[in-house]
N, C-alpha and C positions, 0 to 999 in steps of 0.2 A: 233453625235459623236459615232464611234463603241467603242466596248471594246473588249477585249483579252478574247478569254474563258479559259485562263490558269489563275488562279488566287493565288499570291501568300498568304502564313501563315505568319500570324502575331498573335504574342504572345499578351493578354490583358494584360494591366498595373495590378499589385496583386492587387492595393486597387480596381480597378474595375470589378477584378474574380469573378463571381459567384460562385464557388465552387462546391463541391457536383461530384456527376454522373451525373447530369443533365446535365448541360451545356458542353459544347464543349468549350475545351482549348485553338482554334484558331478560327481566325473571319480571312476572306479573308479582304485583305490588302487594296483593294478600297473603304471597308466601314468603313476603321475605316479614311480613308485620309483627313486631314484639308482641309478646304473651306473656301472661302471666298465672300463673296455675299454683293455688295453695302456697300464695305467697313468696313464691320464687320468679322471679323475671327467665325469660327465656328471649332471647335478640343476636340478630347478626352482629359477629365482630368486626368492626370495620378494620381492626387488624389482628390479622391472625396469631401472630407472635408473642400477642397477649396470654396465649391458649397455653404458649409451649412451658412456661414453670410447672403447669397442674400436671402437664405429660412429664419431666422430667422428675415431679416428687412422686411418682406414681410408677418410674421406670417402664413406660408406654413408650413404644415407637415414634418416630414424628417421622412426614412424608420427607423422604431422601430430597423431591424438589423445592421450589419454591411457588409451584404453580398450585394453589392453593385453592378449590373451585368454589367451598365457600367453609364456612366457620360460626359455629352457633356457640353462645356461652348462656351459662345460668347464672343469673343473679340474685344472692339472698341479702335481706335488708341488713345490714348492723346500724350500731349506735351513731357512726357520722358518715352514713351515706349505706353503698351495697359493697359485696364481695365477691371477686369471682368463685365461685365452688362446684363448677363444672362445666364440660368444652368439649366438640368435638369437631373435626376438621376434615376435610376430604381432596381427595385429588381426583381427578376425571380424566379420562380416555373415551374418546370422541362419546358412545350414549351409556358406557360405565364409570362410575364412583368407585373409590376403594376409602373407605370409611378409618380414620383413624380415632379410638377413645369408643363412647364418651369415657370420658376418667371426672371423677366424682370424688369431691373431697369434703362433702356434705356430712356429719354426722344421722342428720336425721332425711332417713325417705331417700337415701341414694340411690338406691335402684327406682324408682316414680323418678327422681329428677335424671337418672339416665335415660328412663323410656320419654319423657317428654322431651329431650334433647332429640331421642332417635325420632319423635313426631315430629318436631320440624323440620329433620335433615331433610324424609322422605318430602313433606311439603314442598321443601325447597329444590329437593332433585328433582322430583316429579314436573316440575313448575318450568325446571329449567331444563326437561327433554332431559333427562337422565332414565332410560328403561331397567339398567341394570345396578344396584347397589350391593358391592361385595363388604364384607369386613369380617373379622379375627373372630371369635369365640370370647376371648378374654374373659368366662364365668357369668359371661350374661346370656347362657342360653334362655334366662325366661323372659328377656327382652326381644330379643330377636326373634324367637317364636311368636311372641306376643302380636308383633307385626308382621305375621306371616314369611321371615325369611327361613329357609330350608338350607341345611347342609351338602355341601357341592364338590365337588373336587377340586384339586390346586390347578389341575388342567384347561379349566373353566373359565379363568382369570386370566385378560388380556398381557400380554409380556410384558407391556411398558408400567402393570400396576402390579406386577409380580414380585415386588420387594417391600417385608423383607419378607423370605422365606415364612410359611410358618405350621404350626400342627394343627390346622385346621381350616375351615374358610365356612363360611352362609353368604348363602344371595337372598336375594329380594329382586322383583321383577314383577313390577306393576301393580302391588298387592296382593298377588296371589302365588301362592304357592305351587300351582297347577303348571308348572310349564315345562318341558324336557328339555335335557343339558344341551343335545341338539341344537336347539335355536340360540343358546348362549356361548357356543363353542365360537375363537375369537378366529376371523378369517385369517 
């Protein structure tokens, strides 16, 4: 499938702004586009808050602030409408992510509807000058692998995305896994 190299601006939903000077105000319009894969919806949450029951029946962290850089959920059909059954949400420091979830309450294919959630985060960070994407372990090392993130040290991780503590960490940085800690180390 080609694509256009003219890409339109689209404005982020507020509660999914990052804020600040960091971030860029607009995300080109094909990363932020609903998808749909083996009958599950995948689309920005235009509020993220939405997200936080799946994290708290799941006993998953939620970001300490409110500054919420974006929020992806999945949606599966039922009998009078859709349901949310997977979310995952992130915070940004200036061109790093620190990835909370996905948390997945899917019975069927929850790991494919976690990786398709992790397909659109990178979409959407990549989109929006994000180079650096950190997040937890949480048991989905063949998620994270799958999209080339690499295991990293906690030392790696910019200080204001340093919480909460935890027993592990992967990066991602640009799709490839090829890059030394060096250039990710936080000035």
């Amino acid at each position: 499938m080609g694509r256009s190299r003219t890409r339109a601006k689209s404005e982020l939903p507020t509660s999914a702004r990052s804020g600040g000077e960091h971030a860029p105000a607009t995300t080109p319009a094909s990363a932020t586009l609903p998808r749909v894969w083996q009958g599950v919806g995948y689309r920005l949450l235009p509020d993220a808050g939405a997200a936080r029951p799946l994290f708290e029946f799941a006993a998953l962290p939620w970001p300490e602030t409110d500054v919420i850089c974006l929020a992806w959920g999945a949606f599966a059909p039922v009998e009078d409408g859709e349901r949310l059954v997977g979310a995952l949400v992130a915070e940004r420091s200036r061109n790093d992510a620190m990835v909370y979830g996905p948390v997945v309450i899917a019975e069927t294919d929850p790991l494919e509807i976690a990786a398709q959630l992790v397909a659109a985060l990178l979409d959407h960070a990549t989109a929006s000058g994000v180079t650096t994407v950190f997040s937890r372990p949480q048991g989905l090392d063949r998620v994270w692998v799958r999209y080339g993130f690499i295991p990293v040290p906690e030392s790696t991780l910019p200080a204001n995305l340093a919480r909460p503590a935890g027993a592990g960490l992967y990066a991602w940085r640009g799709g490839s896994a090829l890059w030394t800690l060096r250039e990710a180390t936080p000035a």
